[in-house]
C-alpha positions as CSV (number, residue, x, y, z in Angstrom):
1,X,-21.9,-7.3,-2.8
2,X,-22.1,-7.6,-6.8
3,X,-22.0,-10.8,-8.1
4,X,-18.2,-12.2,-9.2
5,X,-17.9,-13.0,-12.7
6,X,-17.5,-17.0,-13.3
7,X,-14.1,-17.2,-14.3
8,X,-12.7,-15.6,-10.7
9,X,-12.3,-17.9,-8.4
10,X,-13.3,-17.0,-4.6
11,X,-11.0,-16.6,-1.9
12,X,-10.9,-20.7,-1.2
13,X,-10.4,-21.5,-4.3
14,X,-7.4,-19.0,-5.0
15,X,-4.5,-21.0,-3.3
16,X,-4.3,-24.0,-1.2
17,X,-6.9,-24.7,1.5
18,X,-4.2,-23.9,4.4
19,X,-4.5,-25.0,8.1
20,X,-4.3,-22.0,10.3
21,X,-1.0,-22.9,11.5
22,X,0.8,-22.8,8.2
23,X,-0.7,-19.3,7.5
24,X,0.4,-18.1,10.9
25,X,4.0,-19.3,9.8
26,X,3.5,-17.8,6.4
27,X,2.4,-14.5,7.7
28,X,5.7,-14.8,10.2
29,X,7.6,-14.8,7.6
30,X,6.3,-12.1,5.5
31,X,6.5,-10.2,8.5
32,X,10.4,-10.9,9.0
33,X,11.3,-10.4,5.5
34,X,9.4,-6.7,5.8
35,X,11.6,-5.8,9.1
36,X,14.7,-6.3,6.6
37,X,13.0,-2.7,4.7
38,X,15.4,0.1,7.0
39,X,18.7,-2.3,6.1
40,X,18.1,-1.8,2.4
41,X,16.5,1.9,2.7
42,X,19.8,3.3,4.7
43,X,22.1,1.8,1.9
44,X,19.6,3.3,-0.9
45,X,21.1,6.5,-2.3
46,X,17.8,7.6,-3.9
47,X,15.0,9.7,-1.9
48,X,12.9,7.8,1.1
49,X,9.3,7.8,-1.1
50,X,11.6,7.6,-4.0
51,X,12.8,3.9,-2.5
52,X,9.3,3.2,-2.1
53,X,8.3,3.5,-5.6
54,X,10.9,1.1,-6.9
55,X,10.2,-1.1,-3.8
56,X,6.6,-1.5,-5.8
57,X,8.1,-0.6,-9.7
58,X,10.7,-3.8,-9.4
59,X,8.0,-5.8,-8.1
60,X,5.3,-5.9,-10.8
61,X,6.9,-8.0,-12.8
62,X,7.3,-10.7,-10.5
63,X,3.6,-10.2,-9.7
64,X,2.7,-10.3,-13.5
65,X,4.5,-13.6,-13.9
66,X,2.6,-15.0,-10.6
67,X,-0.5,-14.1,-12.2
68,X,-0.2,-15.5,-15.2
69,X,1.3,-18.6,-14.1
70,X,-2.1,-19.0,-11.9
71,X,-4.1,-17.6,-14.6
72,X,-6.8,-20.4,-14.7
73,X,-7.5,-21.8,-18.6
74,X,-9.0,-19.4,-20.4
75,X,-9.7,-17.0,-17.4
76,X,-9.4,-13.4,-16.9
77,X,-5.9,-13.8,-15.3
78,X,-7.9,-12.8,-11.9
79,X,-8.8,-9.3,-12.6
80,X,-11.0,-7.8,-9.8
81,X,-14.7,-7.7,-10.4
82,X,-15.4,-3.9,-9.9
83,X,-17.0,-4.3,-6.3
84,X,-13.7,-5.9,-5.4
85,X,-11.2,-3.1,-6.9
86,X,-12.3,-0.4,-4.5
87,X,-10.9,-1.8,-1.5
88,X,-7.6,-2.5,-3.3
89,X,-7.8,1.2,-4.3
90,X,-8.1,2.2,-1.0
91,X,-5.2,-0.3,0.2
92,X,-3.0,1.3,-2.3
93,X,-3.5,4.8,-1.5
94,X,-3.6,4.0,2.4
95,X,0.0,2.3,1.7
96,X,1.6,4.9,-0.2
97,X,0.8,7.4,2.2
98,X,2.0,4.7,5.2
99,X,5.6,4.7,3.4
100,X,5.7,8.4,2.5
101,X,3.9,9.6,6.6
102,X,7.0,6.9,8.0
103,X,9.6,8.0,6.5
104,X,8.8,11.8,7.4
105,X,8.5,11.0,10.8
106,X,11.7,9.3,11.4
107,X,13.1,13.1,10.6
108,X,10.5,14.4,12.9
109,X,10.8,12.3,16.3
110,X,13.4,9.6,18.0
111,X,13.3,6.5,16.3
112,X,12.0,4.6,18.9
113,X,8.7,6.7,19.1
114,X,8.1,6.8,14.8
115,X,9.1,2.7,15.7
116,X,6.6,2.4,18.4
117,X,3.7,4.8,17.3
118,X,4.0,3.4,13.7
119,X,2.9,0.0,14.8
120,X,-0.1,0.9,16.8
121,X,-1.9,-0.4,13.2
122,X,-3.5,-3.2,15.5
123,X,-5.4,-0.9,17.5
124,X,-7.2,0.7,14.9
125,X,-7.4,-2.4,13.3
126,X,-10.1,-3.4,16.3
127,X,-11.4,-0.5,16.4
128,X,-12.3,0.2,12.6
129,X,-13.5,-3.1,12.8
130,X,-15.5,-2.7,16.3
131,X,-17.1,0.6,15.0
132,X,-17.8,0.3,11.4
133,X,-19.0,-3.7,11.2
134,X,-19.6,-4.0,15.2
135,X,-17.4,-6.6,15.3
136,X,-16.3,-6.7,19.2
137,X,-13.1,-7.9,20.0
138,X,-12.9,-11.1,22.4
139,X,-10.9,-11.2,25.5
140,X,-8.7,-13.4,24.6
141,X,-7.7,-11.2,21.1
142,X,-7.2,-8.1,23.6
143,X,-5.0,-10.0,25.7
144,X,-2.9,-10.9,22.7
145,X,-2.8,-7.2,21.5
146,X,-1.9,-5.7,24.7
147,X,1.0,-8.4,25.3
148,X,2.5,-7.6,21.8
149,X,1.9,-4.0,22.2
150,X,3.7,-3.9,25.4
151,X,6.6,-6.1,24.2
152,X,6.9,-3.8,21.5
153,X,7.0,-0.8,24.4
154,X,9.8,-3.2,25.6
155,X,11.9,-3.0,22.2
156,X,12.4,0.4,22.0
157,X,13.4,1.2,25.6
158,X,14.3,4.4,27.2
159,X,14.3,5.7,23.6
160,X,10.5,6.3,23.7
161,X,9.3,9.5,25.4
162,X,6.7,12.2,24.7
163,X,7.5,16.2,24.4
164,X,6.7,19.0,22.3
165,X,9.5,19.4,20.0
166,X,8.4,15.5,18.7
167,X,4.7,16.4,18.7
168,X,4.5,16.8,14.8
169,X,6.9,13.4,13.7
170,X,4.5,11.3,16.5
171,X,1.2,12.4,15.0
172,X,2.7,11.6,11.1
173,X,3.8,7.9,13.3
174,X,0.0,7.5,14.3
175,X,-0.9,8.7,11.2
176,X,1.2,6.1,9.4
177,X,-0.6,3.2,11.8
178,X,-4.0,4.3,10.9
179,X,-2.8,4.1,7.2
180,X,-1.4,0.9,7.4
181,X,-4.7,-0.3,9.1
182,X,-6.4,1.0,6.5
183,X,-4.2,-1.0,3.9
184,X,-5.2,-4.0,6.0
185,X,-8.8,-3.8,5.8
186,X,-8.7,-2.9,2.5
187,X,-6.5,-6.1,1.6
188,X,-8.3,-8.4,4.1
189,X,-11.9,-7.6,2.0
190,X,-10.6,-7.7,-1.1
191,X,-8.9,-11.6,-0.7
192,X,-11.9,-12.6,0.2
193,X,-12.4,-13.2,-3.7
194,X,-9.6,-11.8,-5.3
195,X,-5.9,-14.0,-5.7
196,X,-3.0,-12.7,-3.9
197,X,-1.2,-11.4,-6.9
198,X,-4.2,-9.7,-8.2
199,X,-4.6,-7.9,-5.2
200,X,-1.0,-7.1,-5.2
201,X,-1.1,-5.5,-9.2
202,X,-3.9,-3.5,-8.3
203,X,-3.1,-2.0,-5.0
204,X,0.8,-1.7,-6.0
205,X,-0.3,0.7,-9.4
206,X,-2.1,2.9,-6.8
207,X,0.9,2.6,-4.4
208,X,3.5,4.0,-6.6
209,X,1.6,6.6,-8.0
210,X,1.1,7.9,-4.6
211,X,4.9,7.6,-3.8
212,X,5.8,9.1,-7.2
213,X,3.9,12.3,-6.7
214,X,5.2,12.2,-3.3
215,X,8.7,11.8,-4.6
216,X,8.2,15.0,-7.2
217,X,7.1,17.0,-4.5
218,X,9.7,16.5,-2.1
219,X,12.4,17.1,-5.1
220,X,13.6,14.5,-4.4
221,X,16.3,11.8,-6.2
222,X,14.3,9.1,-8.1
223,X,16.9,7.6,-10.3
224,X,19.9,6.1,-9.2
225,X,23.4,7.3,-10.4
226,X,24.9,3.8,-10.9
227,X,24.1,-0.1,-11.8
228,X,25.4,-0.5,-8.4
229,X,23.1,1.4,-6.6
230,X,20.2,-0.3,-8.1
231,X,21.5,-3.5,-5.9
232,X,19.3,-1.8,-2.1
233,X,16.1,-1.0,-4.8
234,X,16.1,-4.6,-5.9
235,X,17.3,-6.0,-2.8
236,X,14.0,-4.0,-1.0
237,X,11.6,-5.3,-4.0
238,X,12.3,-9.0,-3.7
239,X,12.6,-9.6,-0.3
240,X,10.7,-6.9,1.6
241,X,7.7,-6.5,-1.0
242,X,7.7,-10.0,-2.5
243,X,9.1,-12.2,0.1
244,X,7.3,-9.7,2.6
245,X,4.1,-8.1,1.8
246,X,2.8,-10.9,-1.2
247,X,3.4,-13.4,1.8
248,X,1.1,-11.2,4.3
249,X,-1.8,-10.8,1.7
250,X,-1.4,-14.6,0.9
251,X,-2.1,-15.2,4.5
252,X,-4.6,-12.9,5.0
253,X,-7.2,-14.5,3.5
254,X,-7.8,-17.3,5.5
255,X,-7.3,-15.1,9.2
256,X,-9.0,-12.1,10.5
257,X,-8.0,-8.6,9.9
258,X,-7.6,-8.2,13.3
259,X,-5.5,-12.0,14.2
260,X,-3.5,-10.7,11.6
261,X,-2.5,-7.4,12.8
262,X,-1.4,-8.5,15.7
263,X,1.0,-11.0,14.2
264,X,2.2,-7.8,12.5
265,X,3.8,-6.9,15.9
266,X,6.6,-9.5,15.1
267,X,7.9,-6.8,12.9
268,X,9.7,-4.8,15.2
269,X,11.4,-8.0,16.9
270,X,13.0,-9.2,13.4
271,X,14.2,-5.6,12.6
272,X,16.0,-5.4,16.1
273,X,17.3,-9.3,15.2
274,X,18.2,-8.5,11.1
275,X,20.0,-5.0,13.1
276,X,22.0,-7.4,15.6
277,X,22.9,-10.1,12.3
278,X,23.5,-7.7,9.5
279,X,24.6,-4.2,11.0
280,X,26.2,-5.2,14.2
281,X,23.2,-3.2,16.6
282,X,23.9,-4.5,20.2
283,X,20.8,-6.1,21.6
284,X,19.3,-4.9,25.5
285,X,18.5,-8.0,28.1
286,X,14.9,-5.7,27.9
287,X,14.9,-5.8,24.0
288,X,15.2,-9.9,24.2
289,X,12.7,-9.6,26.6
290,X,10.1,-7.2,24.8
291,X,10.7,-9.9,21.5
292,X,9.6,-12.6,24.2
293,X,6.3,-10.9,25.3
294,X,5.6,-9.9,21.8
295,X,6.1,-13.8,20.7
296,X,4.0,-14.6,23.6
297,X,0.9,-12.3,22.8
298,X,1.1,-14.3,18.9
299,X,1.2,-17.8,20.7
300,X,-1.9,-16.8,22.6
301,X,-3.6,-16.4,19.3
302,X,-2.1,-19.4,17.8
303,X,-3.2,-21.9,20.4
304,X,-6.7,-21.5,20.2
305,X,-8.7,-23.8,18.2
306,X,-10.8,-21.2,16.5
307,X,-10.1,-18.0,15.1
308,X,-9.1,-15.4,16.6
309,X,-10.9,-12.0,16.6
310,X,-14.2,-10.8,17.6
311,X,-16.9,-11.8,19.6
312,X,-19.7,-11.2,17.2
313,X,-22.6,-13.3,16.9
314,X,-22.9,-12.8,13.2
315,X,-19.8,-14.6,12.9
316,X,-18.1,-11.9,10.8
317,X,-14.5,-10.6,11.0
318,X,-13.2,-6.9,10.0
């Protein structure tokens, strides 16, 4: 890896040196302000990738400020060294086609199968990670998985099934989890030296671009019509972008890719809650129960003393 110029500060020395713990209940949280994204998307009167782009656009300048204001004395404001800005490429194209892939297969499939297939991100998670760095998962992170992955089965219920007429919206679901696990890789390496905001400016430029073009090409409505409507596009960009996904990549780097993923499962279990709070949804005695096994499978991880991931020798994580 190229050297990191002086004035960046590596990953432990971008934020506080956090007990595992308190970054499991910060990535919790990021998770569960990202589940509130469908509330503020169904009131949005603008186009689904056109939502995205201002989820990012009304962002940046929080992100901006959060740079500066950690902007060590006569530093570089964390800019990425060059070796660390290709993963946040990737992360931002790998995102912008996550957003733009999910919200084309909810028109595509039932909404249980985009829900389901759309967070099979931890699987590919492993396996990138098993595959490209020959990282191999432990027993104990496979439980985890398969105990949030089936609470998650749990969640959507009876609404989940397989046919033909939903083959093309459950590949662009799968296709959206392979994206996002791509984003998560990409994010994971690059706040191993870069500060969470950084990393959040560089990926997010290459995010909206991606959702603009997308946007243009689906004709569809980018600007909203009223000051009112602007209200769901800042509502999405502060909680679900800032509150949400700044909080993930704050986490991430002090867990493994693959711990973290997993955690990601909570996501699905605080939509279905923010639906039963906020839009009146009726919860299933099986939904309850799938958000138990899925809390389950993230305790498993959390109890252990040591990190949770892979079995490697090397000591490396994906």
């Amino acid at each position: 890896m190229a050297t990191r110029p002086a004035d960046l500060p590596s990953a432990a020395a971008v934020g506080p040196n956090l007990r595992r713990p308190v970054l499991l209940a910060l990535l919790l949280m990021g998770v569960a302000a990202t589940g509130a994204a469908p509330i503020f998307v169904r009131a949005s009167e603008v186009g689904p990738s056109a939502t995205g782009f201002w989820r990012l656009a009304l962002a940046m300048p929080v992100f901006l400020c959060w740079q500066m204001w950690a902007r060590p004395a006569g530093g570089r404001g964390g800019i990425p060294a060059r070796a660390i800005r290709w993963p946040l490429v990737l992360a931002g194209i790998a995102y912008g086609l996550d957003l733009a892939l999910w919200n084309a297969s909810i028109h595509l499939t039932t909404a249980a199968n985009a829900t389901l297939l759309a967070n099979l991100a931890p699987v590919f998670v492993v396996l990138i990670g098993w595959l490209a760095w020959r990282d191999r998962p432990d027993g104990r992170l496979l439980t985890a998985l398969g105990l949030a992955l089936g609470g998650a089965l749990l969640l959507v219920g009876e609404g989940f099934a397989l046919g033909p007429d939903r083959l093309q919206g459950d590949l662009l679901a799968t296709a959206t989890a392979f994206f996002y696990a791509l984003y998560l890789l990409g994010m994971h390496r690059a706040r191993r030296d870069a500060d969470a905001a950084s990393a959040m400016l560089w990926s997010g430029r290459v995010t909206m671009a991606v959702l603009l073009a997308a946007a243009v090409v689906q004709g569809e409505r980018i600007l909203p019509s009223s000051l009112q409507a602007w209200w769901p596009l800042l509502g999405i960009a502060l909680v679900c972008h800032v509150g949400g996904q700044a909080t993930i990549a704050l986490a991430m780097a002090g867990l493994p890719a693959a711990y973290a993923s997993v955690v990601l499962l909570f996501q699905p279990v605080s939509g279905a809650v923010l639906g039963w709070l906020v839009l009146g949804e009726t919860l299933s005695s099986m939904q309850v129960a799938g958000g138990a096994v899925v809390l389950s499978g993230i305790l498993l991880l959390a109890r252990s003393g040591r990190p949770a991931g892979t079995a490697s020798k090397t000591g490396k994580t994906c």
